[in-house]
C-alpha positions in Angstrom: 91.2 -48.5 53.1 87.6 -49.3 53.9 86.4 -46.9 51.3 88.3 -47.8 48.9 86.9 -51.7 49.6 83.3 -50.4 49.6 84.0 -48.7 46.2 85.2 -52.0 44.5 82.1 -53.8 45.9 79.9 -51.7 45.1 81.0 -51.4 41.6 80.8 -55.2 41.0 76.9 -54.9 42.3 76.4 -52.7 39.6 78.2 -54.8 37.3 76.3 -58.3 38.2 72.7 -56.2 37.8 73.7 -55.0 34.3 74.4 -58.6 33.4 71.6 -59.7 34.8 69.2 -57.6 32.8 71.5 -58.0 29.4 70.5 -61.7 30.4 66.2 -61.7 30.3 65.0 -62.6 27.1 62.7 -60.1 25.5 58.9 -60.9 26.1 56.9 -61.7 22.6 53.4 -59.4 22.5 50.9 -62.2 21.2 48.0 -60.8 19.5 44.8 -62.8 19.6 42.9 -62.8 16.4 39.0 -61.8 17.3 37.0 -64.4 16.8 34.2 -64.6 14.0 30.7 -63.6 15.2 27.9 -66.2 15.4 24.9 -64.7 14.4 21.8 -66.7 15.9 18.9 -67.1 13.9 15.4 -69.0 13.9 15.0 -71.5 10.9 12.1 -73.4 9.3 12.7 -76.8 7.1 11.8 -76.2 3.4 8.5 -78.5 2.8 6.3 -79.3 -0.1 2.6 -79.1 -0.5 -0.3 -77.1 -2.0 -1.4 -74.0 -1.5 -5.2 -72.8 -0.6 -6.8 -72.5 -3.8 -7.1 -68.3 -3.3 -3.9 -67.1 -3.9 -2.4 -63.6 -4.1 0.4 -61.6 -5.8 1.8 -58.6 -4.7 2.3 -55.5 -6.9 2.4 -51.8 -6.5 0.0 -48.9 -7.8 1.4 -47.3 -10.6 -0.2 -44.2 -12.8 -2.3 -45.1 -15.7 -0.2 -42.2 -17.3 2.5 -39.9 -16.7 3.4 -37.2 -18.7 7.0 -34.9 -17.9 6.5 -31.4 -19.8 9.6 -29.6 -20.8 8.9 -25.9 -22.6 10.0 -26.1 -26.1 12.0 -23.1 -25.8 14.4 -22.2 -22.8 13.7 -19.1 -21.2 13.0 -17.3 -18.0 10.1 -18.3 -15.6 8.2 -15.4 -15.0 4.8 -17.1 -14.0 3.5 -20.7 -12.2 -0.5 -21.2 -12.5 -0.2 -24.2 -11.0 1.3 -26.4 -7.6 1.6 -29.9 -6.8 -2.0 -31.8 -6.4 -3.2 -29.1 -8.7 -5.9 -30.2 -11.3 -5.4 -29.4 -14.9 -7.4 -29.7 -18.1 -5.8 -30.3 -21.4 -4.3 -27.2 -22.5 -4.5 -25.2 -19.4 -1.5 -23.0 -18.9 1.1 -24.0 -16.5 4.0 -21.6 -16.7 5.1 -18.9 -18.7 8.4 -17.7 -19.5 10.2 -14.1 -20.5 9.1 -12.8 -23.6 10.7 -9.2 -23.9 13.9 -10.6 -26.2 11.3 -12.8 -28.5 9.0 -9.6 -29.0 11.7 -7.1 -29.6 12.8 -9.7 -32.0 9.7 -10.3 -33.4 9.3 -6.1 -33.7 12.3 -6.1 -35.8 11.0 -8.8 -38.0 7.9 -6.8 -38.5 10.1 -3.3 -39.4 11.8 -5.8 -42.4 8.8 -6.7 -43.2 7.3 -3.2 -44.0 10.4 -2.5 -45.2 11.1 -4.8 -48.5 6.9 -4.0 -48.9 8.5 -0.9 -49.4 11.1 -1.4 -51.4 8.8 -3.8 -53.5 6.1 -0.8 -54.1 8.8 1.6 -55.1 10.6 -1.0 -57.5 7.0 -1.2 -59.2 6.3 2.1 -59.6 10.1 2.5 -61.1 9.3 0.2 -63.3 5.6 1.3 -65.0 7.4 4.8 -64.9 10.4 3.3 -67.0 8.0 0.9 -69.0 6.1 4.0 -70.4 8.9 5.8 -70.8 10.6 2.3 -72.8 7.4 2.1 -74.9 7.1 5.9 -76.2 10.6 4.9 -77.3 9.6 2.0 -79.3 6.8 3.8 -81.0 9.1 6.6 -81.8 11.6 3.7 -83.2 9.2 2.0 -85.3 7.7 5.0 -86.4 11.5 6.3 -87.8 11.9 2.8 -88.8 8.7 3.0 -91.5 10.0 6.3 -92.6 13.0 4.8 -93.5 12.1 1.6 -94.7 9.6 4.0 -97.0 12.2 6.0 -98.1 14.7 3.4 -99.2 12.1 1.8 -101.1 11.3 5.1 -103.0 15.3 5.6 -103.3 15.6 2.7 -104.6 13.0 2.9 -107.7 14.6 6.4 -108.3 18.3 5.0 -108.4 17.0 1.8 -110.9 15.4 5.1 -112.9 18.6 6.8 -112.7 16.9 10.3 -111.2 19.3 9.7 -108.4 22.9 9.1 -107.6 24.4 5.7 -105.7 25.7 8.0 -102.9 22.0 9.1 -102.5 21.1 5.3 -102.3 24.1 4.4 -99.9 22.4 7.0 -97.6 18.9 5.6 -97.5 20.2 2.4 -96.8 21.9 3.3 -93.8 19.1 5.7 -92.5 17.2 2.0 -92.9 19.5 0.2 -90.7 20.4 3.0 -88.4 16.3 2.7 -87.8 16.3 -0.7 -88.1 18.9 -0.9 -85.2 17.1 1.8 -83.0 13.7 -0.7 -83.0 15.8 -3.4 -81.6 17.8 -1.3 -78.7 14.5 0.3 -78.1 12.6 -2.8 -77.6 15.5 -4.4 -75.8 15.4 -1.4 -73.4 11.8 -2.2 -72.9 12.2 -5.5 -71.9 15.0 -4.5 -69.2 12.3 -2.3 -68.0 10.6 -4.3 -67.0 13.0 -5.3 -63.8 10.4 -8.7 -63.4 13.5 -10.8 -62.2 14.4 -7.9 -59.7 11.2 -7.5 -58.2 11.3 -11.3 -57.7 14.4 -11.2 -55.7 13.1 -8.5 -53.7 9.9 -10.8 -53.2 11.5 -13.7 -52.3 13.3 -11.7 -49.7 10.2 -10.5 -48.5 8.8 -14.5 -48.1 11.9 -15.3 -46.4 11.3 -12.6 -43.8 7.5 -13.5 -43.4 8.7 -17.3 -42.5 11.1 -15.6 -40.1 8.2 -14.0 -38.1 6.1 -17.0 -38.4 9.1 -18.8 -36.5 9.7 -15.8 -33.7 5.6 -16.1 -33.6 5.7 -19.7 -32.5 8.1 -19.3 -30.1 6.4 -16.6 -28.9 3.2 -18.8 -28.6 5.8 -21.9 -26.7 6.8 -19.1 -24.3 3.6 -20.0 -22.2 3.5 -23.5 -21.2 0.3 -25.7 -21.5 -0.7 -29.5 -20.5 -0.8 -32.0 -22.9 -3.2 -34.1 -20.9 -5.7 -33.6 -18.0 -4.8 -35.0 -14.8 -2.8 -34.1 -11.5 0.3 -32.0 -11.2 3.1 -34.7 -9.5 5.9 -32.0 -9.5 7.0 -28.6 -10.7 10.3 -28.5 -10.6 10.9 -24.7 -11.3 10.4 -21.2 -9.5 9.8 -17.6 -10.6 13.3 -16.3 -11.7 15.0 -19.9 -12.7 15.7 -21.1 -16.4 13.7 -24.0 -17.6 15.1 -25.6 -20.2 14.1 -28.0 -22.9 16.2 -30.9 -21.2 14.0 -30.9 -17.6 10.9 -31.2 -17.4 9.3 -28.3 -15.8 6.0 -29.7 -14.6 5.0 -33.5 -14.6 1.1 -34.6 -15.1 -0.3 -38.0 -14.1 -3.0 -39.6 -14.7 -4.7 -41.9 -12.0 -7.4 -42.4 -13.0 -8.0 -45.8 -13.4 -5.0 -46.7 -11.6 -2.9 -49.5 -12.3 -1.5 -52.6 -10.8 1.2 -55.3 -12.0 1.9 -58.1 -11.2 4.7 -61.3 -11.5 2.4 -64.4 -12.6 4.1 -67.6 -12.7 3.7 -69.9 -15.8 2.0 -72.2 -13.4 -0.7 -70.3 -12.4 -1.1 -68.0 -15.9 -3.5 -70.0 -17.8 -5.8 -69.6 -14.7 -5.8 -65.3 -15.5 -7.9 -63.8 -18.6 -7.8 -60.4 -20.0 -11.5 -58.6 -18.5 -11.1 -60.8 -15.4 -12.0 -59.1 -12.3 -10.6 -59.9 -9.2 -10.4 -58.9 -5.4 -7.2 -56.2 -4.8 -6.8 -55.6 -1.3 -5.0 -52.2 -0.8 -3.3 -52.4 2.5 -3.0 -48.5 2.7 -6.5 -47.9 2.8 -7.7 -51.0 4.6 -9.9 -52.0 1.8 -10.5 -55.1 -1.0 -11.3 -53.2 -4.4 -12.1 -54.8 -7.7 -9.8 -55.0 -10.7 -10.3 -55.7 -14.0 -7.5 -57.4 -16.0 -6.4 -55.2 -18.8 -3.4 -56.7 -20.4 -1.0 -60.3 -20.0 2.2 -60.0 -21.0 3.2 -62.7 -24.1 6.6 -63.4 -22.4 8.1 -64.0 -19.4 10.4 -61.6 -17.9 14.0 -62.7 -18.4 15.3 -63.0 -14.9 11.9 -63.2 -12.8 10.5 -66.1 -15.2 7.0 -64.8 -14.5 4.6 -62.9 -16.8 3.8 -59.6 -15.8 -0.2 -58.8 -16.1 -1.5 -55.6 -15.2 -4.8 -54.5 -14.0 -7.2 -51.2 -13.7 -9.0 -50.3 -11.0 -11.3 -46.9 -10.6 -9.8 -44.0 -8.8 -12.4 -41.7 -9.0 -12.0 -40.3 -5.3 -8.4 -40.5 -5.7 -7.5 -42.2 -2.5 -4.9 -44.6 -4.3 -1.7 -43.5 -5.0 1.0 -44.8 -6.6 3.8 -46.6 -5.1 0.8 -48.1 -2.8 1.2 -51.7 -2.1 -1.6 -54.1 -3.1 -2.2 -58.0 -3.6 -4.1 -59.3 -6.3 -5.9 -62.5 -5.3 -7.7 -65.1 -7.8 -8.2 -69.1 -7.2 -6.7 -71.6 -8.9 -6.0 -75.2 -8.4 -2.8 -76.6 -8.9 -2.4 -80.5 -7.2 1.2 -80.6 -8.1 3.0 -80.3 -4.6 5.8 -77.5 -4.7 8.4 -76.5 -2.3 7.0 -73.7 0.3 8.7 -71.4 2.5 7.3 -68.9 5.0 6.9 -65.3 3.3 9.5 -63.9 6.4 12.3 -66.0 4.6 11.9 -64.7 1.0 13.9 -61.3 0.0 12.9 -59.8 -3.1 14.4 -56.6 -4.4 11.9 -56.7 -7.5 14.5 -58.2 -9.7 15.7 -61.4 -8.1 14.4 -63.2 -4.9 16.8 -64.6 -2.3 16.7 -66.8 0.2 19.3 -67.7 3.2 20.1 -71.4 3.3 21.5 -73.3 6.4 24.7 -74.9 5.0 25.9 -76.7 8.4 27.3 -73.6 10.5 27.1 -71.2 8.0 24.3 -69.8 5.5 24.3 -69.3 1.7 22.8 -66.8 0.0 20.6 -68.3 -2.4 18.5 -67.2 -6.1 15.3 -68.6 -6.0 12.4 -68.1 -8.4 8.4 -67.5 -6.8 5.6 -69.3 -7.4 2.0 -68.2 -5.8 2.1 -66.6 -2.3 -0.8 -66.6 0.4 -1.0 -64.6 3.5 1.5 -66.4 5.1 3.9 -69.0 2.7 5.3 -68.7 -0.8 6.1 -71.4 -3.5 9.5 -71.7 -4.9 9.5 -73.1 -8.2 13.1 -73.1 -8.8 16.4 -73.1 -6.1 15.0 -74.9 -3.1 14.5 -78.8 -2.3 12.3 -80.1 0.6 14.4 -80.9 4.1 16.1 -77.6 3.5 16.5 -75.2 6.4 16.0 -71.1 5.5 16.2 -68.2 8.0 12.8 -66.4 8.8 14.0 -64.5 11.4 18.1 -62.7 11.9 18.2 -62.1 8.2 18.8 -58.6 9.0 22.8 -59.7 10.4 23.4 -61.8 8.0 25.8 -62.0 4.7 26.4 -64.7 2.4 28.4 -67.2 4.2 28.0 -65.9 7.6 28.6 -68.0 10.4 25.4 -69.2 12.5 23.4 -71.0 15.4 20.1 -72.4 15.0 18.0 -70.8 17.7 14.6 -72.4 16.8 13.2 -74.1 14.5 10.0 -73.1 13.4 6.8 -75.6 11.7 5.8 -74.7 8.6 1.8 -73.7 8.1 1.1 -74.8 4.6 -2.1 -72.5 4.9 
């Protein structure tokens, strides 16, 4: 009896727990969104004034030439005269490429060759040989055909004189055109002895052939690859073994001396710069301030930097500049209209469009804004900034267009 009491109780236990637990709500997992990074950054407020009178514009040292040589017929490379820093006069060879197919060609062109001479000697000697023959003909012709003209006449006077018969008449009358007749076929004959037209054929041939080998000759010649100018080898861009082709050039040639320099010049400042000006170029690879001599001013602004590009020599006889070397051109000028400046750390410029980040209350902007002169330490900006404005200088690296911020510093602008 107890047992069977323990039983029931224990079974409503069990029952009152599975309720219990059928009972509990299920618990919600709440995901919290991350929050958006702040990116601190140091500042400075966008102010006008003018720049020092010596300004500079930075540029980069280009070749004065440069020169890609592609062989004008694709072909094995079978030998390189030259490597990179390497340099070369005008017409110095370069490379040369397999010739055995081109000669073997060139062999077979030369066995035609002898070959309609050939033909052409032997078709002349056929022909004196049949001329002669032709003409001994004729004479014999014209020889029967006087006999015969002769002896109608006589026939003739004889038949009017009745000493001879009409039949006897008939007969010198045909003998006359029978002759008459041969002189013709016989000098026709002649003529097709002489086999002129033939003979042309086989000439023209023969020209044809000639032209041929000319060709197989000049390719033969464009099988070793020469410069086209004197200067330094930049590249060779094939081995011993490879196929160059006339799509890639093979070796490229630069000139770099005088080496150039362009630069952006803004239409404030352009009127200030003559072609034959020379002015100071600092080359910051070198450590030195060289002097350049304006060569050229373009007559247009460039379409999205505004500014005029002008360009400048400067000797490189020892060849210690480079190209791809940065330098900064620097002339005076005067300019008392105040501008908009902005410290050089806050200006990004990928060569086509500057940028500049703008403090738009806790976030930046990303902003287009065209250059004006530059010294060592602050840039104008002619067009996309007003004074009071805030722009990074220093964080730029973490940021994106509309990036959240927090002003760090704020830094004083140095106008000089």
């Amino acid at each position: 009896m107890n047992k069977v009491i323990r039983t029931v109780v224990l079974g409503f236990a069990i029952l009152a727990l599975v309720a219990t637990v059928g009972c509990n709500p299920k618990t919600e997992e709440v995901t919290a969104e991350p929050e958006e990074r702040i990116v601190p950054i140091t500042v400075a407020e966008v102010k006008t004034g003018i720049l020092n009178d010596s300004l500079g514009y930075l540029g980069e040292l280009e070749t004065y030439r440069e020169v890609k040589i592609m062989p004008k017929t694709p072909g094995k490379v079978t030998q390189v005269f030259v490597k990179v820093g390497d340099e070369v006069k005008q017409g110095q060879r370069l490379l040369t490429l397999d010739t055995t197919d081109t000669l073997n060609q060139m062999k077979q062109q030369e066995s035609q060759i002898t070959s309609i001479e050939a033909q052409i000697r032997q078709a002349q000697a056929n022909m004196k040989t049949q001329q002669s023959n032709a003409n001994v003909r004729v004479t014999s012709a014209k020889v029967a055909y006087e006999d015969a003209k002769k002896n109608l006449e006589r026939t003739e006077a004889l038949y009017e004189g009745g000493a001879v018969p009409l039949q006897q008449l008939d007969t010198a009358k045909l003998q006359y055109t029978n002759a008459k007749n041969n002189v013709e076929s016989a000098e026709k004959d002649a003529k097709l002895a002489e086999g002129q037209e033939a003979i042309d054929v086989v000439k023209a041939s023969l020209e044809q052939a000639k032209v041929n080998y000319e060709i197989t000759k000049s390719q033969l010649d464009n099988m070793t690859v020469t410069a086209s100018i004197a200067g330094t080898v930049s590249d060779v861009a094939v081995d011993l073994g490879e196929i160059a082709s006339q799509q890639m050039a093979a070796v490229t040639i630069i000139n770099v001396n005088p080496i150039l320099v362009k630069i952006p010049v803004p239409e404030s400042s352009i009127s200030q710069v003559k072609v034959g000006d020379k002015l100071p170029v600092f080359i910051s690879a070198v450590g030195e301030t060289l002097e350049g001599t304006v060569s050229q001013i373009a007559l247009a602004a460039d379409r999205q930097s505004k500014a005029f590009p002008v360009e400048l020599r400067l000797d490189n006889k020892d060849r210690k500049l480079r190209a791809g070397m940065m330098a900064r051109v620097e002339f005076s000028t005067r300019k008392t209209t105040p501008v908009p400046v902005v410290p050089n750390d806050s200006v990004m410029n990928d060569g086509k469009q500057a940028k500049v980040f703008v403090v738009n209350g806790e976030r930046v902007i990303l902003r287009e804004v065209t250059l004006g002169r530059s010294s060592a330490k602050m840039t104008e900006i002619l067009e996309g900034l007003e004074e009071k404005e805030q722009v990074v200088v220093g964080g730029k690296s973490l940021l994106n267009d509309n990036a959240k911020v927090k002003v760090t510093e704020v830094v004083e602008i140095n106008e000089n």
